[in-house]
N, C-alpha and C positions, 0 to 999 in steps of 0.2 A: 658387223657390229663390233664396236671397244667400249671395252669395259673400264670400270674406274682404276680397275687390276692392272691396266695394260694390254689384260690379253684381249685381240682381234679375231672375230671371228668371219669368215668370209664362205659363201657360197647356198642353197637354195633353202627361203623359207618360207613357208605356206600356211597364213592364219597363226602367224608369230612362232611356227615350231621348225626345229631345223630338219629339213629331210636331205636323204642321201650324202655324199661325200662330204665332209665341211672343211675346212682349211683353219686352220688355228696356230695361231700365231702369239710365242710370249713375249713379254713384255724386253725378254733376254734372245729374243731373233730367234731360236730354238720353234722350229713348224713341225705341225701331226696332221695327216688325214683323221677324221672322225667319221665312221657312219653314224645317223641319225634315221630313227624312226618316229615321227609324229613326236621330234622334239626331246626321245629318249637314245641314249646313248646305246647301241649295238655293238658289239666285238670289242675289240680296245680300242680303249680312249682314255682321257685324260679330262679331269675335271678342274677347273679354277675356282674356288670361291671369293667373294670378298672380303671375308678376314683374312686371307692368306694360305688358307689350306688348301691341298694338292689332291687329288686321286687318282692316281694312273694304273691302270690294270685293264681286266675283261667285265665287260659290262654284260648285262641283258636285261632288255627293259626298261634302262635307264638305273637299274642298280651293278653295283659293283659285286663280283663275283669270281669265286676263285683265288690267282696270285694276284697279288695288288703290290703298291709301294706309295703308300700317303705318305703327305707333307704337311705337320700341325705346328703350332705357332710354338709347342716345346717339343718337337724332336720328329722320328721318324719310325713310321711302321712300313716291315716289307713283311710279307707271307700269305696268308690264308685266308680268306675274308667270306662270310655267307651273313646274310639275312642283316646287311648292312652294319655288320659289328666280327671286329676279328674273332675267328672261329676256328681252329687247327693250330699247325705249326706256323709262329712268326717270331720277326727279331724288332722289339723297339728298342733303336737308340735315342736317349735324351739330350737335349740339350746341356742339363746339370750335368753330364759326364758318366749319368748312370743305363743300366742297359739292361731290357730283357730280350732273352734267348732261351723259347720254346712254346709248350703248349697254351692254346686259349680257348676260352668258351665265353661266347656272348659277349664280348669283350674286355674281360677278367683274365690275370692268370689263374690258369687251371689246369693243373697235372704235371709232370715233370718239366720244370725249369732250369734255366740260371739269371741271378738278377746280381748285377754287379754293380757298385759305383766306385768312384775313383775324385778324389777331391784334392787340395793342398792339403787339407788336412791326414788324410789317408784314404783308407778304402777298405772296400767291404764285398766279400761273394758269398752269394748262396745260392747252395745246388741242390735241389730235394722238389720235393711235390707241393704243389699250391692248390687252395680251394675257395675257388670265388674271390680271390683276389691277393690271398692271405697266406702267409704259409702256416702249413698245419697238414701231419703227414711226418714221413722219415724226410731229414735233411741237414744239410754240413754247411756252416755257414761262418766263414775265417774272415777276421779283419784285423786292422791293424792303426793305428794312432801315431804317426812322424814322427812325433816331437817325445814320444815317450820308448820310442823303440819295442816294443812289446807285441806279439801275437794272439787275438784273443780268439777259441778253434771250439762250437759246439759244432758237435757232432750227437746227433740224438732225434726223437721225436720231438714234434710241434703241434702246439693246438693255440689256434686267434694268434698267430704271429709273436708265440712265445713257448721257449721250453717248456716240453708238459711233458711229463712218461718219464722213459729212461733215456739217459743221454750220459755223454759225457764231456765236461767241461774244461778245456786248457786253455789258464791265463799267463803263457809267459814270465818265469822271474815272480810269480806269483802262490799259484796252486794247480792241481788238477785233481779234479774233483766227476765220478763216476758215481751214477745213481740216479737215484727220484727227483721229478721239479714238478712243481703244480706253478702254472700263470708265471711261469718265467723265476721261480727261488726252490732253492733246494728245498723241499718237503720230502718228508720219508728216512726211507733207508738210504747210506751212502760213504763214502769212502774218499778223505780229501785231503790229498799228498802235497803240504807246503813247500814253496820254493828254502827254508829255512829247516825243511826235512822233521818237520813238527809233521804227526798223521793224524788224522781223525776218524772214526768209522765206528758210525751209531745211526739215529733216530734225529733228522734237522724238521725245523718248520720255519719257516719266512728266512731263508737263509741263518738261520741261529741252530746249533747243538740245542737237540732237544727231547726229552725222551733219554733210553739206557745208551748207552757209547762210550766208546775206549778211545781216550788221548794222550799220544804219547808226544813228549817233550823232548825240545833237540837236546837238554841235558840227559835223558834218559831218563826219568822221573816219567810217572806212569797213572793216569786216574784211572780208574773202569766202574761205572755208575750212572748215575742220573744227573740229569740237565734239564735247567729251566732257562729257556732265551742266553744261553752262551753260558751260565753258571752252572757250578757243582747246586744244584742244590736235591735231594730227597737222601736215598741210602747210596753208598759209595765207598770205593778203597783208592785211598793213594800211596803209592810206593814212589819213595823220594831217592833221588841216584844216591844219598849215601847210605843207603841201609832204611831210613826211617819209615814207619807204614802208619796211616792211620786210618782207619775203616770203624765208618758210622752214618752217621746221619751228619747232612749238609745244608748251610741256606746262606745261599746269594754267594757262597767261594768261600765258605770261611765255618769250621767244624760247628755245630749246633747241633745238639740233643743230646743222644746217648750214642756212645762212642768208645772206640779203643787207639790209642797212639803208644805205638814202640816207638822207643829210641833209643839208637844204639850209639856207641863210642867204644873208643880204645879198649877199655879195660870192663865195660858194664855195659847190660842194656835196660832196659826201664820200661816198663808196661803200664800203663794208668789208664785204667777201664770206669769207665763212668760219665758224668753231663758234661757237655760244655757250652760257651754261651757267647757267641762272636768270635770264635775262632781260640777261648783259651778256656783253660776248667774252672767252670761255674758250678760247685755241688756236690751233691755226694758221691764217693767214687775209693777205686781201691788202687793204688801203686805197687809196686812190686819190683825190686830191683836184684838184678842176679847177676853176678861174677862172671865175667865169658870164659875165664878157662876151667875154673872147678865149677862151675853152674851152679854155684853154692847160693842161694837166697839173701842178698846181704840184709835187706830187710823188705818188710810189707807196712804200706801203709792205709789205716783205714777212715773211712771220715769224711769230712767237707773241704770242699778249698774254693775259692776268692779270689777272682784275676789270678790264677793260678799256682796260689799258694796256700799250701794247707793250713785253714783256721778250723776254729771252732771244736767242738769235740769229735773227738779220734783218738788211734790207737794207733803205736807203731812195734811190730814183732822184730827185732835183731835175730839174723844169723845166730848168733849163739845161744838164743833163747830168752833173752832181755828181752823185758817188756815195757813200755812208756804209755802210760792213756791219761787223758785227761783234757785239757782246754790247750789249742794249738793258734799261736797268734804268727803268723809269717813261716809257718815252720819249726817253732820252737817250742815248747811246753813254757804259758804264761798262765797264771791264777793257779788253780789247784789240780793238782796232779799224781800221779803213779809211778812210781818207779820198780820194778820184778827183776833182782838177777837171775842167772838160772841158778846161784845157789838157795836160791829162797831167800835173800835178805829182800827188804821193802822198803821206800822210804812212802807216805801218806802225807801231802804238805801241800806248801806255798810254791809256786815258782814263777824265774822271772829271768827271761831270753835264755831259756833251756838248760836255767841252775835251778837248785834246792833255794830259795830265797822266802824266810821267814817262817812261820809256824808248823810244826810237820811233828811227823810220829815215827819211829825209825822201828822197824822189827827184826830183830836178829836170824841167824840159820838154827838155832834154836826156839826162837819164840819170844824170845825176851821183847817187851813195848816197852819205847824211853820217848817220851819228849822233850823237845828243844825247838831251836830256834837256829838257822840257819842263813847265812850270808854268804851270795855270791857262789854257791855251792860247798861252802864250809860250814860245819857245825860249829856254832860260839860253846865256850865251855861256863861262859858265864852263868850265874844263876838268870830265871827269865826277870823277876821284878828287878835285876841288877841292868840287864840287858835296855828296858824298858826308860829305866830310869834315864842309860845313857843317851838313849833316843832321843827323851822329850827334855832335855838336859838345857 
């Protein structure tokens, strides 16, 4: 008998089955003795299909059993074979270039493996446990991309054919990253060393900082607090590589609520405790600036501020005991205002970009009240209806 295969078959058969010896012949001159029982295949033998599939091994019954080595129309299976489906130890090669090497059940990988493939593009191995076809289980699975030169190496647990548990991640010229993954991204706790030597090590969810965590800056600048999807945002401290800190409340990267910022320089450093509102002071809030060598107080200020300058009513205490309260436009005392030396003298008046300007009350270290009129932070000596007159002149 020839089949549309090529392959010839030759020798005794009884009510169309092939019994005893048969002679087989491919369609590549390559011949097998087969035994035949009632048309089933006994011992080894070799099967032809007509799609092109192969099966040579130990038969009984007419099923394949034991070692085998089929030929499928994408690649090849040599190993282990029962209940007509690879079952034990085997090696399929594919045709794509890819390749498993180990355990199977019912015809899945299952249990310790390796599955490799190799393309122009690059290549990919993984060695760990499979389940039902999948990996999931402990397993190390290193690949790599040609054209980018780069190493990409988990090592860790698996669940449905994705990082799940603890593992740890190294991308080459990138990061390495140790810790928690749920369905394949960092969730949880974990620890993730930049190839630019930036660290991270907190609370991620869907691969974002998430939750409390410390990141440290290849400048040396330092956050430790909360994170929302990659941002500072809830309570937080950041230390800035020259000295500066600020620890408060955050949203979206940038200072918001109530807060405190040092800042330090050469000769002074400066505390401003109170709101902010996008990242600069929005509100009411106290300043404080102190001398770095005699740590002397040079002044405090009290009050509101505006895109970060003190308006509105407040106070400011000098080092020597001077006092200034009143209405603050950019920083300055404008409208009506206070002035306290520490010897007791007063001025009560007008003022206008941080002078005495216009109507005011002056009180001596005695006690004496004069009024006048003042310009520029000079007192006119003019009488006031003289002063008046020149004005509206």
């Amino acid at each position: 008998i020839t089949y549309r295969n090529g392959a010839h078959y030759e020798g005794n058969c009884i009510n169309n089955k092939f019994n005893g010896l048969i002679k087989l012949t491919l369609s590549n001159s390559d011949t097998y003795q087969i035994n035949y029982i009632d048309g089933k295949i006994n011992g080894y033998g070799i099967q032809i299909y007509d799609n092109g599939n192969v099966q040579e091994g130990n038969w009984i019954s007419g099923k394949c059993h034991g070692r085998v080595s089929h030929t499928y129309l994408d690649g090849k299976y040599e190993g282990e074979y029962k209940n007509e489906l690879f079952n034990g130890q085997g090696i399929y090669t594919y045709n794509d270039g890819s390749k498993y090497d180990g355990t199977w059940s019912n015809g899945k990988y299952h249990g310790k493996g390796m599955y490799s493939k190799l393309s122009k593009l690059g290549f990919e191995v993984y060695v760990g446990h499979f389940v039902n076809g999948i990996r999931q289980g402990y397993g190390v699975c290193t690949s790599k991309i040609f054209e980018y030169n780069n190493i990409n190496t988990y090592d860790g647990e698996w669940f449905n054919n994705n990082f799940h548990g603890k593992g740890k991640h190294t991308f080459k010229y990138h990061f390495v990253f140790e810790g928690n993954f749920l369905n394949g991204d960092k969730s949880g706790y974990g620890i993730c060393k930049y190839h630019d030597k930036s660290i991270y090590e907190g609370n991620w969810l869907n691969n974002k900082y998430h939750g409390k965590g410390k990141l440290t800056n290849t400048d040396g600048s330092t956050y430790e607090g909360n994170f929302v999807n990659d941002e500072r945002t809830g309570y937080g401290r950041y230390v800035y590589n020259n000295g500066n800190v600020y620890e408060g409340e955050w949203l979206k990267g940038k200072y918001n609520g109530k807060g405190k910022l040092t800042i330090v320089s050469k000769d002074k450093t400066e505390v401003y405790e109170g709101l902010f509102s996008d990242g600069i002071r929005n509100g009411p809030g106290i300043c404080i600036t102190t001398l770095n060598i005699t740590r002397i107080k040079e002044s405090t200020m009290e009050g509101s501020w505006v895109n970060s300058e003190f308006n509105g009513n407040g106070k400011i205490t000098y080092h020597d005991g001077s006092v200034k309260e009143g209405n603050f436009i950019n920083g300055e005392l404008s409208g009506f205002g206070v002035h306290i030396l520490p010897s007791g003298w007063k001025y009560e008046g007008e003022w206008l970009n941080g002078k005495y300007h216009g109507n005011g009350k002056e009180t001596s270290v005695k006690g004496k009240v004069t009024n006048g009129i003042w310009i520029n932070g000079e007192k006119q000596k003019v009488p006031i209806s003289k002063y008046f007159a020149q004005v509206f002149k």
